[in-house]
PQR file of N, CA, C, O and H, with PARSE charges and radii, in Angstrom:
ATOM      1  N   UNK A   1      32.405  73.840 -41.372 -0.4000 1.5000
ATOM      2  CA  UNK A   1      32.875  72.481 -41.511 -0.0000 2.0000
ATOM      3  C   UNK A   1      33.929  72.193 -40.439  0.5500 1.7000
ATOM      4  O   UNK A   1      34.686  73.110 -40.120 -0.5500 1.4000
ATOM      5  N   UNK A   2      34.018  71.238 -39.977 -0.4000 1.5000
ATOM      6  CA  UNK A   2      34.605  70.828 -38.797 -0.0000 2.0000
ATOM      7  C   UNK A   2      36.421  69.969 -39.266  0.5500 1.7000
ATOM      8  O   UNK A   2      36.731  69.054 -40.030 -0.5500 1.4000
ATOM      9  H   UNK A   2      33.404  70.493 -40.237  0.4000 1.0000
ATOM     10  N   UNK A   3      36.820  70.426 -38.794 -0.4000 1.5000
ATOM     11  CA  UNK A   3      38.403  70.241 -38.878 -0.0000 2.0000
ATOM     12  C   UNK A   3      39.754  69.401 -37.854  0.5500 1.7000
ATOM     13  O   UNK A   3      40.316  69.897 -36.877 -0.5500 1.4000
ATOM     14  H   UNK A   3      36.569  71.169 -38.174  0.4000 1.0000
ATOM     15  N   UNK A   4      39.974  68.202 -38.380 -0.4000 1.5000
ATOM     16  CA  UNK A   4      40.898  67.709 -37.369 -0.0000 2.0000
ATOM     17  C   UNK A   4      42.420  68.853 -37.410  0.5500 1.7000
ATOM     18  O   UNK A   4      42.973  69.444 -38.338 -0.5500 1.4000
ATOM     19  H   UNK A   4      39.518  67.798 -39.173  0.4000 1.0000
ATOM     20  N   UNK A   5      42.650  68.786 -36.169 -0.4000 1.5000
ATOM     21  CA  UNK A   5      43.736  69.394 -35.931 -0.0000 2.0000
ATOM     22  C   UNK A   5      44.202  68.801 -34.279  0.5500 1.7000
ATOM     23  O   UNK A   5      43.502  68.525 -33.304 -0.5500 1.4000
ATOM     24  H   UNK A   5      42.201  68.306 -35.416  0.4000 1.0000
ATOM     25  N   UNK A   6      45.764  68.758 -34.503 -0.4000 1.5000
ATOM     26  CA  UNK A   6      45.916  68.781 -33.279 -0.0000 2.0000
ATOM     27  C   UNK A   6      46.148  69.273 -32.440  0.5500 1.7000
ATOM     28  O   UNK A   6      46.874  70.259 -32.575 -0.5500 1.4000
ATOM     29  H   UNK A   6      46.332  68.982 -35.295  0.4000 1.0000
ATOM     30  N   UNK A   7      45.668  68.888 -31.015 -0.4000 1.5000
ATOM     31  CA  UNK A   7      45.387  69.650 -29.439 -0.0000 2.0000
ATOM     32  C   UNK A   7      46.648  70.130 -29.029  0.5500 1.7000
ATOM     33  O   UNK A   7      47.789  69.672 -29.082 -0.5500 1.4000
ATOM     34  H   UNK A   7      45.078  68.088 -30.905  0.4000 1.0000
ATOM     35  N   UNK A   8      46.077  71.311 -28.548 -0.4000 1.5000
ATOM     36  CA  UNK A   8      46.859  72.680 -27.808 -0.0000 2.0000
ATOM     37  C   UNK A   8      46.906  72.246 -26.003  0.5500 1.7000
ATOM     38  O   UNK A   8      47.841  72.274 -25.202 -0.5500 1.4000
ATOM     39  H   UNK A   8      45.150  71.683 -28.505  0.4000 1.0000
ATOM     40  N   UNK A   9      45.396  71.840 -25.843 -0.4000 1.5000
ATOM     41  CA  UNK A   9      45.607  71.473 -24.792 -0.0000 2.0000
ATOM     42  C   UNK A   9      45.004  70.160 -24.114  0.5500 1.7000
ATOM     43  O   UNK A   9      43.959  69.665 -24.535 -0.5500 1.4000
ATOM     44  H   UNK A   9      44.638  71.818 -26.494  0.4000 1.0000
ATOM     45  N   UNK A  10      45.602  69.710 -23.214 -0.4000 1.5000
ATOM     46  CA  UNK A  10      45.239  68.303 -22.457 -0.0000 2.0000
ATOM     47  C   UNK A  10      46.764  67.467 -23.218  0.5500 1.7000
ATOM     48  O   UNK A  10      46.831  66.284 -22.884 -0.5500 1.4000
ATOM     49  H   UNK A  10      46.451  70.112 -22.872  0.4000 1.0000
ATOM     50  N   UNK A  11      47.571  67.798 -23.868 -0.4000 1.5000
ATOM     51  CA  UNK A  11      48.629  66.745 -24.360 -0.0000 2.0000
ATOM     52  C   UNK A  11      49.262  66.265 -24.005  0.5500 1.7000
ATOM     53  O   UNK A  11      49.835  67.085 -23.287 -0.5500 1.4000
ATOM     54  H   UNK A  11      47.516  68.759 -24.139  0.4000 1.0000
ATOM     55  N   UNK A  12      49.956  64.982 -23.853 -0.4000 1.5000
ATOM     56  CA  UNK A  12      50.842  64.258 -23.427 -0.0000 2.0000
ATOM     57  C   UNK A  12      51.941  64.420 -24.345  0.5500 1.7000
ATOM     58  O   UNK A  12      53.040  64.661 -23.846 -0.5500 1.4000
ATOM     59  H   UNK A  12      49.490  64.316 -24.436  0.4000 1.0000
ATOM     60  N   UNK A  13      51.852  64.337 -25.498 -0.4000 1.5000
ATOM     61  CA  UNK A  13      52.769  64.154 -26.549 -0.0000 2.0000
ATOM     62  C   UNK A  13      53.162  65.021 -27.378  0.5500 1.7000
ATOM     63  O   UNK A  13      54.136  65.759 -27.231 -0.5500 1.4000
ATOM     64  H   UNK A  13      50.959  64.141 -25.904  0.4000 1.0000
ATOM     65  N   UNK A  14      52.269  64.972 -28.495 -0.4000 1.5000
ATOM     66  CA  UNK A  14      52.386  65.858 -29.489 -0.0000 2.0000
ATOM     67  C   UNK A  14      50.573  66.352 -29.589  0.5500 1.7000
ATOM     68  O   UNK A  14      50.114  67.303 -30.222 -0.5500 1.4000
ATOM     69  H   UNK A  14      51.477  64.373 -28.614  0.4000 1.0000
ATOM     70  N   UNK A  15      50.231  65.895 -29.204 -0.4000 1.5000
ATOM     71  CA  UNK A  15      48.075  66.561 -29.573 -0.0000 2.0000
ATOM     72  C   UNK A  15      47.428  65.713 -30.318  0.5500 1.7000
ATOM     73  O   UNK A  15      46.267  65.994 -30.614 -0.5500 1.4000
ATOM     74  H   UNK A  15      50.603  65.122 -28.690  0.4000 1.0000
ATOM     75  N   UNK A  16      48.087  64.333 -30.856 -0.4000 1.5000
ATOM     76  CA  UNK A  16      47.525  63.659 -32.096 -0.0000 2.0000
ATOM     77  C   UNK A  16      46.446  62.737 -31.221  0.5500 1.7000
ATOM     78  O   UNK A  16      45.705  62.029 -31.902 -0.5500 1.4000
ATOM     79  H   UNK A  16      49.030  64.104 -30.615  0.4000 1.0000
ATOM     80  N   UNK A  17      46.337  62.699 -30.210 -0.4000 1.5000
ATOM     81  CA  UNK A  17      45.058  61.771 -29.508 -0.0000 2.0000
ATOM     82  C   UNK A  17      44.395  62.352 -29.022  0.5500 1.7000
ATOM     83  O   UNK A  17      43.307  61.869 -28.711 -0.5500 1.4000
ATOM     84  H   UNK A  17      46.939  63.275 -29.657  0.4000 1.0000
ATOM     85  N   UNK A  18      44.688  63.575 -28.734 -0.4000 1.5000
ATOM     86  CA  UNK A  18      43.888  64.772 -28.015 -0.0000 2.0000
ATOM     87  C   UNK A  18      42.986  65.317 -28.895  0.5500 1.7000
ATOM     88  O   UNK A  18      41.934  65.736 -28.412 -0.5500 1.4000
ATOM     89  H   UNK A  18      45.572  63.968 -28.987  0.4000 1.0000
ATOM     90  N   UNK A  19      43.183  65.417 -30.222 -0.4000 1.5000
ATOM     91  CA  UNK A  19      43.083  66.475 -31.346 -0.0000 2.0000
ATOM     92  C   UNK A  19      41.539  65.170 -31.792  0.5500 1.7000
ATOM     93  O   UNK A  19      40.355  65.504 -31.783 -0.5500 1.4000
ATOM     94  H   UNK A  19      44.037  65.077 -30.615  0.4000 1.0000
ATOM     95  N   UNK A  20      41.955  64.050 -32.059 -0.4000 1.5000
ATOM     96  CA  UNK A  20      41.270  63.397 -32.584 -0.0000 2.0000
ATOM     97  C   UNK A  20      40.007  62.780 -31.929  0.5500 1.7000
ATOM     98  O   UNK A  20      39.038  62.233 -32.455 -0.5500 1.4000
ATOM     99  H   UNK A  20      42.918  63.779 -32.066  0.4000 1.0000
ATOM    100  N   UNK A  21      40.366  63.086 -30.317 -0.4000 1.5000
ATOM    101  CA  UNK A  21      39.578  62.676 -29.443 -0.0000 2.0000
ATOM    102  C   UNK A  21      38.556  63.994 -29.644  0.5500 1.7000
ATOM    103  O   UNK A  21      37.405  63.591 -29.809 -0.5500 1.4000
ATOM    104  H   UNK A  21      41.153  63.531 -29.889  0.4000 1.0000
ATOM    105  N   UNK A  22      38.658  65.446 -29.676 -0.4000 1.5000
ATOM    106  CA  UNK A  22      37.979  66.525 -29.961 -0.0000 2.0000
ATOM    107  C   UNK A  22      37.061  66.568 -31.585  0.5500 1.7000
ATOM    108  O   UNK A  22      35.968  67.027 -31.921 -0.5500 1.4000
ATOM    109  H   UNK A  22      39.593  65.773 -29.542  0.4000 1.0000
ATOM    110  N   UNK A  23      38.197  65.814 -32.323 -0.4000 1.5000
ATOM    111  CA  UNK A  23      37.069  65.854 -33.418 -0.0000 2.0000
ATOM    112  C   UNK A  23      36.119  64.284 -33.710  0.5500 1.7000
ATOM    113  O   UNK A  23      35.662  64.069 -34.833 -0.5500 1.4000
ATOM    114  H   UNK A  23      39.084  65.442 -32.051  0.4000 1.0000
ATOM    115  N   UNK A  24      35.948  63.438 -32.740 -0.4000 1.5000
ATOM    116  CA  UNK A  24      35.049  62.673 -32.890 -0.0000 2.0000
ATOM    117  C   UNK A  24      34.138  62.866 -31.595  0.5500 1.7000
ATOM    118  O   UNK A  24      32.915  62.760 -31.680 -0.5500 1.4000
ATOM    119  H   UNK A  24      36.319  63.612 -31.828  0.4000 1.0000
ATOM    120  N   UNK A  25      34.815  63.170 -30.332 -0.4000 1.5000
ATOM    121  CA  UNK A  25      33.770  63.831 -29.554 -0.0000 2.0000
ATOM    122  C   UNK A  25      34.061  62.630 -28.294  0.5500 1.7000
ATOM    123  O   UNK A  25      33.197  62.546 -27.421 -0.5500 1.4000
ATOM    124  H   UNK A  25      35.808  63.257 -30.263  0.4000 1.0000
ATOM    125  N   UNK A  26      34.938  61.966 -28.235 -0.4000 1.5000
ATOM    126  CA  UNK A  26      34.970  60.922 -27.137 -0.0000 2.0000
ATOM    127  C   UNK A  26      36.137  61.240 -26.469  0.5500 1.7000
ATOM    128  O   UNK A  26      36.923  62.125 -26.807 -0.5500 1.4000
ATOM    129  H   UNK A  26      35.639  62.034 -28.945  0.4000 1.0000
ATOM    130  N   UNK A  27      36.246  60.445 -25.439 -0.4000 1.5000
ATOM    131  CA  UNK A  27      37.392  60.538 -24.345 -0.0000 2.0000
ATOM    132  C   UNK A  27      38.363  60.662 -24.657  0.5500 1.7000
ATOM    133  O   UNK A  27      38.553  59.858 -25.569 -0.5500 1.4000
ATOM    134  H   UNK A  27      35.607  59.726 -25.165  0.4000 1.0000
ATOM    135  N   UNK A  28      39.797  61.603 -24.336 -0.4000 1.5000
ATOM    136  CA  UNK A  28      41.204  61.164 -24.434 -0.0000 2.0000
ATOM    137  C   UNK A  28      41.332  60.079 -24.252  0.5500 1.7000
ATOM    138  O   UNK A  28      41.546  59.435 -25.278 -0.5500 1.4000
ATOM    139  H   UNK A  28      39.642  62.256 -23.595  0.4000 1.0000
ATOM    140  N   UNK A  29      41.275  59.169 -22.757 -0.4000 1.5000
ATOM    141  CA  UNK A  29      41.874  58.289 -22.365 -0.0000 2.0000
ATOM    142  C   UNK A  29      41.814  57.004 -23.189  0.5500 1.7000
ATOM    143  O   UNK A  29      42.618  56.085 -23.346 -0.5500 1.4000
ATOM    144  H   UNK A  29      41.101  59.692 -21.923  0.4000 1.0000
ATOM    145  N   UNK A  30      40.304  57.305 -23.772 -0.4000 1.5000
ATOM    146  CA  UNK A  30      40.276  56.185 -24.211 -0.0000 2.0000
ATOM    147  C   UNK A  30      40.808  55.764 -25.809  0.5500 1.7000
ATOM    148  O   UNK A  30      40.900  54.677 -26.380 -0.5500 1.4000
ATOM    149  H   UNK A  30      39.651  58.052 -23.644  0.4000 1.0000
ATOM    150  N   UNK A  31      41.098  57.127 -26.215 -0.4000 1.5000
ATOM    151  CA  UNK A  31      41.723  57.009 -27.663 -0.0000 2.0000
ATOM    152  C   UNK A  31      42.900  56.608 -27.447  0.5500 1.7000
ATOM    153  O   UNK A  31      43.356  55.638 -28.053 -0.5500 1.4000
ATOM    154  H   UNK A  31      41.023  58.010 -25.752  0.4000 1.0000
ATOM    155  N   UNK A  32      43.484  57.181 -26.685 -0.4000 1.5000
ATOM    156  CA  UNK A  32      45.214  56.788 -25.980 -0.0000 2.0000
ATOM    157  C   UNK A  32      45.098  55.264 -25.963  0.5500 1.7000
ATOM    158  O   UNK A  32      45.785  54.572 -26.715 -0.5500 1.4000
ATOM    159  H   UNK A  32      43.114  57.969 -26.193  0.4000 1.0000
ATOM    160  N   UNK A  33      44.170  54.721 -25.049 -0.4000 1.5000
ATOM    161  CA  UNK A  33      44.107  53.338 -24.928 -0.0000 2.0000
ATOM    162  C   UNK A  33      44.070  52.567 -26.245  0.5500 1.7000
ATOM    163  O   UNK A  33      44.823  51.620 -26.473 -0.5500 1.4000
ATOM    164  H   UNK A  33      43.612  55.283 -24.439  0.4000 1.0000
ATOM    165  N   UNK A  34      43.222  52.990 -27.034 -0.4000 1.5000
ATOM    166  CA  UNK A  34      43.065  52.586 -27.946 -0.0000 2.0000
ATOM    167  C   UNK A  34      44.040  52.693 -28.873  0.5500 1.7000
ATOM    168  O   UNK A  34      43.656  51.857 -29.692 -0.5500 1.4000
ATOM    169  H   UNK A  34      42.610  53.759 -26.848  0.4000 1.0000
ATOM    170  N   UNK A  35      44.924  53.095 -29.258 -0.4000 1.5000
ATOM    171  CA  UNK A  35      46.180  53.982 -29.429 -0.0000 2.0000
ATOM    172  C   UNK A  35      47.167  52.919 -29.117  0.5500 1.7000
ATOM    173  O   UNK A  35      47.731  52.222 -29.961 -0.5500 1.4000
ATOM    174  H   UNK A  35      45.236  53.774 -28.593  0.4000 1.0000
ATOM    175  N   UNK A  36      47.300  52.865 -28.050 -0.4000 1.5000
ATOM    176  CA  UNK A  36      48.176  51.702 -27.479 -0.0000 2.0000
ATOM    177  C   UNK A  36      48.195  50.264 -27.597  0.5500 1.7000
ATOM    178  O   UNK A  36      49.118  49.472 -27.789 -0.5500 1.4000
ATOM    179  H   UNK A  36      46.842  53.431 -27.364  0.4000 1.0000
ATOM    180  N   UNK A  37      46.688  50.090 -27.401 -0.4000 1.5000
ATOM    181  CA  UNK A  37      46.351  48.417 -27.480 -0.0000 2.0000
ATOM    182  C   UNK A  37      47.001  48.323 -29.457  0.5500 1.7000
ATOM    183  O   UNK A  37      47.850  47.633 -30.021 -0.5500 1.4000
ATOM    184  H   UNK A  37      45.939  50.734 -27.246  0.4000 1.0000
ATOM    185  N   UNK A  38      45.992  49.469 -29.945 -0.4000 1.5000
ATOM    186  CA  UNK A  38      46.919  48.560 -31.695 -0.0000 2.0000
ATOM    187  C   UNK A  38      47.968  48.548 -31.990  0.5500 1.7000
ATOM    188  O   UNK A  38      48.446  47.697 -32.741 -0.5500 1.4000
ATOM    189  H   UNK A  38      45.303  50.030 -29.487  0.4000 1.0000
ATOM    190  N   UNK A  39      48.895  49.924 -31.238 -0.4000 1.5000
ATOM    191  CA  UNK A  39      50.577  49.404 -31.770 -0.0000 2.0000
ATOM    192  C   UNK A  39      50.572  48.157 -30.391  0.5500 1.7000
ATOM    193  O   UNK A  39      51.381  47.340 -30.830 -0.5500 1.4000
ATOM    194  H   UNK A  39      48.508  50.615 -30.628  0.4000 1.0000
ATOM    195  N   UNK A  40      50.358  47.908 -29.763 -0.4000 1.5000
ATOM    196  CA  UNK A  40      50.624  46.460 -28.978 -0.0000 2.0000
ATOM    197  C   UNK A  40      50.469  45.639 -30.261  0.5500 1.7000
ATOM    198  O   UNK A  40      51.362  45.663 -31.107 -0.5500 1.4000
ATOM    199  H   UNK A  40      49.700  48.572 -29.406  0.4000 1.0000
ATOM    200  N   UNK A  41      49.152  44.782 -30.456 -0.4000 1.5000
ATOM    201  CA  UNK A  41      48.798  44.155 -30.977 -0.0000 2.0000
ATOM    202  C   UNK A  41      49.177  44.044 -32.935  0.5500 1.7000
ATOM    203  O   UNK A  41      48.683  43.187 -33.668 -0.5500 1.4000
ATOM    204  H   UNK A  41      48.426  44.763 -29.769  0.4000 1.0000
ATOM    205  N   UNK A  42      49.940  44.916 -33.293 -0.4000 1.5000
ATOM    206  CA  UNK A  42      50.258  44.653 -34.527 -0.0000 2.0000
ATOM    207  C   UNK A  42      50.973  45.405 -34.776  0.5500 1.7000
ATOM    208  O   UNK A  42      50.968  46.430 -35.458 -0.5500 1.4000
ATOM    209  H   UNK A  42      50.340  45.612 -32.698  0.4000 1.0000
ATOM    210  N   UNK A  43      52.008  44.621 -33.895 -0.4000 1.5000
ATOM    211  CA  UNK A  43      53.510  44.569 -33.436 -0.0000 2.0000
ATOM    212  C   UNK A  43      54.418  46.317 -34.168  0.5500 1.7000
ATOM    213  O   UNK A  43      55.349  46.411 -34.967 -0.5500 1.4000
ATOM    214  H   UNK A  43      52.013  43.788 -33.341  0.4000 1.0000
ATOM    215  N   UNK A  44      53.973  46.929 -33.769 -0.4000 1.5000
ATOM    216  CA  UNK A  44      54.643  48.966 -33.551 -0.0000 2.0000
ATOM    217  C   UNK A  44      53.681  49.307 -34.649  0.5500 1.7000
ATOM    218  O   UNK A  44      53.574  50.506 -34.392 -0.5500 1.4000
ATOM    219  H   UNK A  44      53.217  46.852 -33.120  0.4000 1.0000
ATOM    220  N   UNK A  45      52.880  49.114 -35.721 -0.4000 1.5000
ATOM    221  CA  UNK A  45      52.450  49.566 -36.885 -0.0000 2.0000
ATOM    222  C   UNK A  45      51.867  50.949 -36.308  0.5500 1.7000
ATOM    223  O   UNK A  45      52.198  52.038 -36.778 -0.5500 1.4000
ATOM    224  H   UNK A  45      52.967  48.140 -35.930  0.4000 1.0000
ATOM    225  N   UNK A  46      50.679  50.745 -34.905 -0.4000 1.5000
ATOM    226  CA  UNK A  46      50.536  52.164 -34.307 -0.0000 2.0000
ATOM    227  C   UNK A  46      51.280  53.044 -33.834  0.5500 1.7000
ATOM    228  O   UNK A  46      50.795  54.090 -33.403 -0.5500 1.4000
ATOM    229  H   UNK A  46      50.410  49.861 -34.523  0.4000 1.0000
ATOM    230  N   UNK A  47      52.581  52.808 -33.818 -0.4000 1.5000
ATOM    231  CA  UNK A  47      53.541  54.059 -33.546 -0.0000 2.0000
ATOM    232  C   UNK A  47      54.116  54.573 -34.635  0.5500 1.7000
ATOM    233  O   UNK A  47      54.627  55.689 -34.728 -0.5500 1.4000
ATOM    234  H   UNK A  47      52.975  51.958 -34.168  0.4000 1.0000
ATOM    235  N   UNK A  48      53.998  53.462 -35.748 -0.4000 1.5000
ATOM    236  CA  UNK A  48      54.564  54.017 -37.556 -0.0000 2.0000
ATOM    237  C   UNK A  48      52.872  55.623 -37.905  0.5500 1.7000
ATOM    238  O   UNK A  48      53.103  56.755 -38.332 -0.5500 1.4000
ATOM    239  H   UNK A  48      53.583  52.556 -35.672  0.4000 1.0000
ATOM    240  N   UNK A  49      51.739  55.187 -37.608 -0.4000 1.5000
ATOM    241  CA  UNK A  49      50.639  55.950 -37.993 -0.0000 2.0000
ATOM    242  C   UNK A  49      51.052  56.568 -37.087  0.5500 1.7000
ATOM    243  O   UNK A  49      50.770  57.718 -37.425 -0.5500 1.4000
ATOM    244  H   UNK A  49      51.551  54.269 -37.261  0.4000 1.0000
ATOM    245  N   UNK A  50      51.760  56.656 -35.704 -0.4000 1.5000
ATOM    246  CA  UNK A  50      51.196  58.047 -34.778 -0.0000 2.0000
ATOM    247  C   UNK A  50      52.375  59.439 -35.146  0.5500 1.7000
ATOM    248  O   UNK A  50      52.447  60.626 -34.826 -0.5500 1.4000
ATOM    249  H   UNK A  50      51.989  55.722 -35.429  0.4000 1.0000
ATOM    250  N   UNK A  51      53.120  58.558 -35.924 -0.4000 1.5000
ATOM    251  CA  UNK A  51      54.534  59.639 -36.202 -0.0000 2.0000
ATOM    252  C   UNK A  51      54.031  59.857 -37.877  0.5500 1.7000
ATOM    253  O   UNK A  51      54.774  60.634 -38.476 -0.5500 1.4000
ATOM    254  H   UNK A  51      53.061  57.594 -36.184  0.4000 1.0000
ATOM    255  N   UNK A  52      53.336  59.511 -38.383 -0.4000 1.5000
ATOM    256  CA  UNK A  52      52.256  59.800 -39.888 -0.0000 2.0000
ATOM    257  C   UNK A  52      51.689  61.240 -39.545  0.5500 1.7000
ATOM    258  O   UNK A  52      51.913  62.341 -40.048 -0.5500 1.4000
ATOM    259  H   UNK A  52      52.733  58.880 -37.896  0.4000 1.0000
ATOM    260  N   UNK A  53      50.625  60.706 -38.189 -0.4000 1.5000
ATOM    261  CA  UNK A  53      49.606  61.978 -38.053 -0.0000 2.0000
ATOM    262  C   UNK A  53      50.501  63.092 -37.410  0.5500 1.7000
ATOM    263  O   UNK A  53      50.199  64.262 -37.643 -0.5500 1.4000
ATOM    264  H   UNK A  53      50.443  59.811 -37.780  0.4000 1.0000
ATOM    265  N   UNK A  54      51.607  62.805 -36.599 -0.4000 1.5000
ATOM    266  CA  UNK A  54      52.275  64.178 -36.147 -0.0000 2.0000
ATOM    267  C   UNK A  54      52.879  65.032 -37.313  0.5500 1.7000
ATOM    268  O   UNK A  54      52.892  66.262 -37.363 -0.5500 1.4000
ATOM    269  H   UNK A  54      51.852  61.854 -36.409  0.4000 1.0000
ATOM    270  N   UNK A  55      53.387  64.139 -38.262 -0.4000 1.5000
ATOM    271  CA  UNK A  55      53.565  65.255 -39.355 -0.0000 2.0000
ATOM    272  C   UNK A  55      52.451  65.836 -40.690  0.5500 1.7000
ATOM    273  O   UNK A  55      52.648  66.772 -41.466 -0.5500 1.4000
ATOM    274  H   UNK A  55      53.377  63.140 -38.221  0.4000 1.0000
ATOM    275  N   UNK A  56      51.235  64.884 -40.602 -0.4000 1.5000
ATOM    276  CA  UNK A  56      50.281  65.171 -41.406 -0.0000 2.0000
ATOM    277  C   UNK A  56      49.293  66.035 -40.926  0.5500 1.7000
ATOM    278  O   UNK A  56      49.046  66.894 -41.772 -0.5500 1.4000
ATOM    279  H   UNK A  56      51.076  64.125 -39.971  0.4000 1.0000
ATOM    280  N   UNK A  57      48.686  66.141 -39.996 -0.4000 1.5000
ATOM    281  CA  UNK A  57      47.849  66.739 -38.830 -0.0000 2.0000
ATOM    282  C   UNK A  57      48.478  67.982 -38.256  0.5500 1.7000
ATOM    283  O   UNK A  57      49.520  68.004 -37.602 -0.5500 1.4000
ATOM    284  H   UNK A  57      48.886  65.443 -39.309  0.4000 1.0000
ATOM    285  N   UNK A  58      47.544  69.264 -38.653 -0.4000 1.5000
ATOM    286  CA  UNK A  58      48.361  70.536 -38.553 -0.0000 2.0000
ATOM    287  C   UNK A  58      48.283  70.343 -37.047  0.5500 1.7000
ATOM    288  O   UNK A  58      47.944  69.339 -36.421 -0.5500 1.4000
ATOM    289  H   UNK A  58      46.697  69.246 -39.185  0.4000 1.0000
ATOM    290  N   UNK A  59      48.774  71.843 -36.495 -0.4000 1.5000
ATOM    291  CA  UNK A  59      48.332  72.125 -35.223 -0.0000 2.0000
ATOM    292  C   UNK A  59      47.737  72.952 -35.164  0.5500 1.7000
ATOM    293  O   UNK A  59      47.975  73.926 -35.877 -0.5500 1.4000
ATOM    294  H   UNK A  59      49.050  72.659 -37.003  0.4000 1.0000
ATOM    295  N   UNK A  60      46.421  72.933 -34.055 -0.4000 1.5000
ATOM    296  CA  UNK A  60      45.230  73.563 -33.865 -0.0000 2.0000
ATOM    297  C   UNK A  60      45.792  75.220 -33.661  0.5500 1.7000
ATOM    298  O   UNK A  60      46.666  75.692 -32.935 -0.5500 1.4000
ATOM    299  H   UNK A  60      46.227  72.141 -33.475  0.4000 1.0000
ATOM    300  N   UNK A  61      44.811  75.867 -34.707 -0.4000 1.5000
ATOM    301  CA  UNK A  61      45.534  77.779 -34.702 -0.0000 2.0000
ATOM    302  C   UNK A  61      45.265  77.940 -33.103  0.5500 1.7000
ATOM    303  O   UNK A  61      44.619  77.182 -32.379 -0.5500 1.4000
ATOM    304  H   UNK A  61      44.101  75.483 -35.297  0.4000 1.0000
ATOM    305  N   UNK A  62      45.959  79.166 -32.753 -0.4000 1.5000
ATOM    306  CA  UNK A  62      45.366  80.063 -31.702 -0.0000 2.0000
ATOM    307  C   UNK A  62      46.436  79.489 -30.604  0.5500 1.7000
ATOM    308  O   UNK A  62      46.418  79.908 -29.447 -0.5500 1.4000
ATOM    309  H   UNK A  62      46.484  79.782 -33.341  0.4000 1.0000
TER
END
């Protein structure tokens, strides 16, 4: 069974776009983007979820 966790490597931050970009199978950049445009657009709420998943979202073993 397949497991979100966050990225060890490729990170900018903390691994939480990296991690999630690995378990759906699409681009960093574009999760980042995507990432960005919604805390833009509804005004910080995506930076309230991205500090959610850094403490909910283990980090990837190894």
């Amino acid at each position: 069974m397949k497991k979100l966790y966050k990225a060890r490597r490729g990170v900018k931050f903390d691994g939480v776009c990296a991690g999630l970009a690995d378990y759906f199978g699409l681009d960093v950049t574009a999760v980042r983007l995507c990432w960005a445009l919604l805390t833009l657009f509804t005004g910080g709420s995506g930076l309230l979820a991205y500090l959610v998943c850094m403490i909910v979202i283990p980090r990837e073993p190894g």
